[in-house]
N, C-alpha and C positions, 0 to 999 in steps of 0.2 A: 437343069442347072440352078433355075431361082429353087428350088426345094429344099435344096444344100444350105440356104443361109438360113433360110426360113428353118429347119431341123433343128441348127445350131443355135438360132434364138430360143424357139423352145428350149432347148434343155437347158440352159443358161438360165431362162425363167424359171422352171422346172428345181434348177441348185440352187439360187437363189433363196428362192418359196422353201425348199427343203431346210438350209441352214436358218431359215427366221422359224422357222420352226421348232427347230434342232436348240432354238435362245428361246424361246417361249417357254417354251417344255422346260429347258433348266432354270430357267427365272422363278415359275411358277411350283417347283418342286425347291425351291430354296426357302428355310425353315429357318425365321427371326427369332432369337431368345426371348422371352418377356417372364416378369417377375411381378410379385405384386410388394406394394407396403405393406412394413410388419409396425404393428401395436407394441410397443413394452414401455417396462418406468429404463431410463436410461440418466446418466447426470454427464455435463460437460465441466471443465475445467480451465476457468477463465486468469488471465493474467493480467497484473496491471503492474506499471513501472513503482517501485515504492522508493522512500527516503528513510532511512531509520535514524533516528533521537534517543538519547538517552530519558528518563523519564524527568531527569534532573540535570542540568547543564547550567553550570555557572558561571562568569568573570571573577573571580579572586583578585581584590585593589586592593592599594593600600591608602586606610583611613587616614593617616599622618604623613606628615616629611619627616625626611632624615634619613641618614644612610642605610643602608640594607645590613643589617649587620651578620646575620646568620641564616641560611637555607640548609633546613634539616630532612629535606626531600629531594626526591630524584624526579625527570621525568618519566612518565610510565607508572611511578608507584600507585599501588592503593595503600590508601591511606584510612584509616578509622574515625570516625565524628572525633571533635574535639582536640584530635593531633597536633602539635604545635607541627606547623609549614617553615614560618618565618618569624623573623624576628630585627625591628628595625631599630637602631639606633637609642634606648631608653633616655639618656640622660639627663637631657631636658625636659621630660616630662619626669622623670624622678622628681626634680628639683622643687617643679610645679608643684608635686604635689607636696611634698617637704614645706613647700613654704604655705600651701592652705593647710596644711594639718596646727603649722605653730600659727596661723594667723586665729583658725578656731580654737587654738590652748588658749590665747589672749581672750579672747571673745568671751569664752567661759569664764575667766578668771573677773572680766568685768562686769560678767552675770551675777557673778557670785557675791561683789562688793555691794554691788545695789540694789542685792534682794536683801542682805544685812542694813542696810542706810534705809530702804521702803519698809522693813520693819519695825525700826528707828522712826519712821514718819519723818525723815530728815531730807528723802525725795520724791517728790509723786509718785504717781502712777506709772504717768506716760513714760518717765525717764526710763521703769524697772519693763515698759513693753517694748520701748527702743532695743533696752540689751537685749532681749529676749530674739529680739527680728535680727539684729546685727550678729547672734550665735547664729540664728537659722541659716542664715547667707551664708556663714562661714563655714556650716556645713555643707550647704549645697557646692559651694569651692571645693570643697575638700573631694563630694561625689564626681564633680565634673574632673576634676585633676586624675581621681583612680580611673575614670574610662578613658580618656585621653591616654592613661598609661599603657589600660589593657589593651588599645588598638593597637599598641606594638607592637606583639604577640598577635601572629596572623595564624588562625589554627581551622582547619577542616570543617565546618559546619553540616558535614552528613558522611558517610562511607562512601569513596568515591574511587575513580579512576585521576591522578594528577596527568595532565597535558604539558604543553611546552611551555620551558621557562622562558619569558620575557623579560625577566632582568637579571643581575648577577651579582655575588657579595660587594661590598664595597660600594656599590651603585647608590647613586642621592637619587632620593626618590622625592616624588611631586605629592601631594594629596589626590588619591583618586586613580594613581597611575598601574595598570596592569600588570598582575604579577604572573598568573597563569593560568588556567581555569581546566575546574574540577567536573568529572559527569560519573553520576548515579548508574550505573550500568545493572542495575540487579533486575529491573525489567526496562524494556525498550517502548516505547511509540514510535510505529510503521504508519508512515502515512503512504497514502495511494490515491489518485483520482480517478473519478468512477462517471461514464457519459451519463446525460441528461436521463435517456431509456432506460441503462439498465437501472439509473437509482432508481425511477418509480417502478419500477418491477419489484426490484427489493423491498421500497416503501410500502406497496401495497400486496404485500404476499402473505399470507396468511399465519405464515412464522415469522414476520415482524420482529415478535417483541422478545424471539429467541434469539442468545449472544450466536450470533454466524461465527463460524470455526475457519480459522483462514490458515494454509499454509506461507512457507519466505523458502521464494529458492535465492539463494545466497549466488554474488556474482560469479562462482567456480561451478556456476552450474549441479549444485548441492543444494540437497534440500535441509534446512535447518532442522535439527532434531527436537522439536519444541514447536507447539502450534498456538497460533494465536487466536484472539478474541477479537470480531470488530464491536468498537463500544461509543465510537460518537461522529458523528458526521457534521463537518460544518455548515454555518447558520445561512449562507450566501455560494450561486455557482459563480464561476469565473466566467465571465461574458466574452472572453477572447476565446477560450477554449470550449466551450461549454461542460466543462466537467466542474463536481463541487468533488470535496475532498471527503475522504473516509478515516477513522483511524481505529488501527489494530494495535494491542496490546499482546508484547509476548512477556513469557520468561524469559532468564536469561539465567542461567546459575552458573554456569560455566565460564561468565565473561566471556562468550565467544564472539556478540554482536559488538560493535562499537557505534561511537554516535558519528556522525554522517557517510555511515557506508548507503551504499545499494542495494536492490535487490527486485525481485518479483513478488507479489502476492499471488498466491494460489487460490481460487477461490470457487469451491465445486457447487454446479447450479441443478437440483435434479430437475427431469420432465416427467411427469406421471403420465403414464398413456401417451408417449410421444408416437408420431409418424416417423417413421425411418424409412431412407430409401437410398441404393448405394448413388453417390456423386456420376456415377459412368455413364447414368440412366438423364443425364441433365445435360443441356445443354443452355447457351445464352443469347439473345437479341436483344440490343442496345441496354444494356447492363438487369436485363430482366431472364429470368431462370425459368425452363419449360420442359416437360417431357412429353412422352408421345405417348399415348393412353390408347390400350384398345380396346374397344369394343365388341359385342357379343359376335357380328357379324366378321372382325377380325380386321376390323378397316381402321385405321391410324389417324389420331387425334391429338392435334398440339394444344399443350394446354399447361396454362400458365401455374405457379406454384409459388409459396410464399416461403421462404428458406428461417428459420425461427434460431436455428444455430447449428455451428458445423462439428462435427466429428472426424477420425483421421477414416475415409473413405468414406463417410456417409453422410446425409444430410436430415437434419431434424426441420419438418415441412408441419405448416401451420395453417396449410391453405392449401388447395388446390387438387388433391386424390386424398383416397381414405383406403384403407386395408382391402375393400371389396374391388377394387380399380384393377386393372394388369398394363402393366407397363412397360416399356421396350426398354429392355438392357443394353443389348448387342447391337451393332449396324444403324446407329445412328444417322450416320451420315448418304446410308444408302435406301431411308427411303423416303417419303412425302407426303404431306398431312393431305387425308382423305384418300389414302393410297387402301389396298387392299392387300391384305399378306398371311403368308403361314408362321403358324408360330409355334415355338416349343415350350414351353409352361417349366419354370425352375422354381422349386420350393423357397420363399424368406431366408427361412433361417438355412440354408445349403449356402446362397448366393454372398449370405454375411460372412458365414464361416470361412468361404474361401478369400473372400477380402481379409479376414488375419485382423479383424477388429474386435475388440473384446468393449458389448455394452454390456452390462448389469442389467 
C-alpha cells in the first residue's frame, strides 16, 4: 500500500520536470528582433512661437490744435506716401501767417529807405545792419508761420496700411493727440526666440555667415507662401527665459501678413552622417534614454545613449551605439541586461520604411 503514494509522487515529479521543460524549450527557441543604426545626412524641422511687425509701424498725431476739420480716409485703407489723411482746422494759422508775410513787406520797405539814407551818408552803418536783421527775423516769422500752417494738413509719410481711427470730424484736438497709426506691410519682421544651445549651435556652425531660410506657419495652420531670411539677432538673452531673440525677414506682396499677428517659424536643421535609430528600440530611467545592445555572444546590454534630436518615430543619437552595434527593437520589456537570447537580424532601412517615416 505505501508504494501507491510513493508511484504517485513520482509521476507528479516526473510532470512537473516534464512541463519546466516543456517552458525552457519554448523560452529558449523564442527569437528577439534586433536592428542596427543606420548613417545618413537627414534634417529636422524646428518651431518656434513668432510675433510678426510690420517693417514700419507708426502713431499719426496731430502737430497742432484745432478742430478736426476733414478725414479723407477710411479705416483699413492703403494709402500712398504723401496722401493727404487729414486736415485740421487752418484758420488761425492762415492768419498767422498773413500777418508775418505784411509784417516782412514792412521790414523790406524799411530796408529799402535806409539803404537810400546810408547811401546818402545821412545813417550809419549799424542803422542799415539793424534793418538788414530785422527783415531776416521777419522772414524767419513768415517760414515758421507756413510750417505751423503745413502741420494742418496731416498726410501719409510712406505707403501704408491706415489702422483705427481715434478721432472723428468736428473733434478739438490737443497738440500731440492720436489720430491713427499707419504700417509699412510690404515686408514683415518675424521675431522668434531661440534657447541658449541651439543659438550656439547656430553661432558656431560653419554656415554662420549664410542668410538661414526660415519658413511662417500662419495661425490656420498654413504655411505662408513666401520664405523668409533670418538677419539679426539681438544683442542681450533674457535671463527669465534664457532665450535671446532672432529676427526673420519676409516678403509680403500680397498684404496677406499684418502687424501683430502670429505664428510659427519653421526652421530646418540638417545632420550629416546622423545616427538613426527607431524610438520603439528606447526606453527610459529617471529621465535618461537606454537601449539594449547585443553583443557577438547574443547576451543583452543596457546602455545609455545621448538623443541630439527627434524625428516622427526616430531618434537622432549623438552618443552611445554606432552603425556596427545591434540593437533590440521588439520585447523590450521581456527581457534583462546581461540576459542571453535568440535574435532575428532586420535590415535599417526595412525597419524605417515600415515606420512610414520619410528621412532625406
Amino acid at each position: 500500500m505505501r508504494r501507491i503514494p510513493m508511484i504517485i509522487g513520482l509521476l507528479v515529479v516526473l510532470g512537473l520536470s516534464s512541463c519546466n521543460s516543456k517552458k525552457e524549450t519554448h523560452e529558449d527557441h523564442t527569437k528577439f528582433l534586433v536592428t542596427s543604426p543606420i548613417k545618413k545626412d537627414t534634417s529636422i524641422t524646428k518651431d518656434y512661437v513668432a510675433q510678426i511687425h510690420s517693417i514700419r509701424h507708426i502713431e499719426l498725431r496731430a502737430l497742432e490744435k484745432g478742430y478736426l476739420k476733414e478725414i479723407h480716409v477710411d479705416e483699413g485703407q492703403f494709402v500712398k506716401k504723401g496722401q493727404k489723411m487729414f486736415n485740421i482746422m487752418p484758420n488761425v494759422y492762415q492768419a498767422d501767417l498773413q500777418k508775418a508775410e505784411a509784417e516782412a513787406k514792412i521790414a523790406e520797405i524799411e530796408l529799402n529807405n535806409t539803404q537810400l539814407l546810408a547811401d546818402g551818408n545821412v545813417v550809419s552803418a549799424n542803422e542799415l545792419a539793424m534793418a538788414k536783421a530785422t527783415l531776416e527775423k521777419a522772414k524767419a516769422e513768415v517760414a515758421l508761420a507756413q510750417t505751423h500752417l503745413g502741420f494742418t494738413d496731416v498726410r501719409a509719410p510712406f505707403d501704408g496700411i491706415m489702422d483705427h481711427l481715434h478721432v472723428r470730424e468736428g473733434s478739438l484736438l490737443d497738440e500731440g493727440e492720436l489720430l491713427t497709426t499707419l504700417s509699412d506691410n510690404s515686408e514683415m519682421w518675424v521675431y522668434f526666440n531661440v534657447p541658449e544651445a541651439e543659438y550656439l549651435d547656430y553661432i558656431m556652425s560653419k554656415d554662420k555667415g549664410d542668410k538661414k531660410s526660415v519658413g511662417l506657419l500662419l495661425a490656420n495652420n498654413k504655411q505662408f507662401n513666401q520664405k523668409g531670411i533670418v538677419q539679426t539677432i539681438e544683442a542681450e538673452f533674457n535671463n527669465e527665459t534664457g532665450n535671446i531673440a532672432f529676427r526673420a525677414t519676409f516678403p509680403n506682396p500680397d498684404r496677406i501678413l499684418r502687424h501683430g499677428e502670429t505664428g510659427s517659424i519653421l526652421m530646418t536643421i540638417p545632420f550629416k552622417d546622423a545616427i538613426i535609430i527607431p524610438q520603439k528600440a528606447t526606453f527610459e530611467i529617471l529621465d535618461k534614454k537606454y537601449v539594449f545592445v547585443i553583443d557577438e555572444d547574443n547576451v543583452v546590454h543596457q546602455t545609455e545613449i545621448t538623443v541630439a534630436a527627434e524625428l516622427p518615430h526616430l531618434f537622432v543619437v549623438s552618443k552611445g551605439v554606432s552603425p556596427k552595434d545591434k540593437i533590440l527593437l521588439d520585447g523590450i520589456r521581456m527581457v534583462k541586461n546581461k540576459e542571453k537570447i535568440n535574435t532575428e537580424f532586420a535590415e535599417p532601412n526595412e525597419v524605417i520604411s515600415k515606420l512610414a517615416v520619410y528621412a532625406e
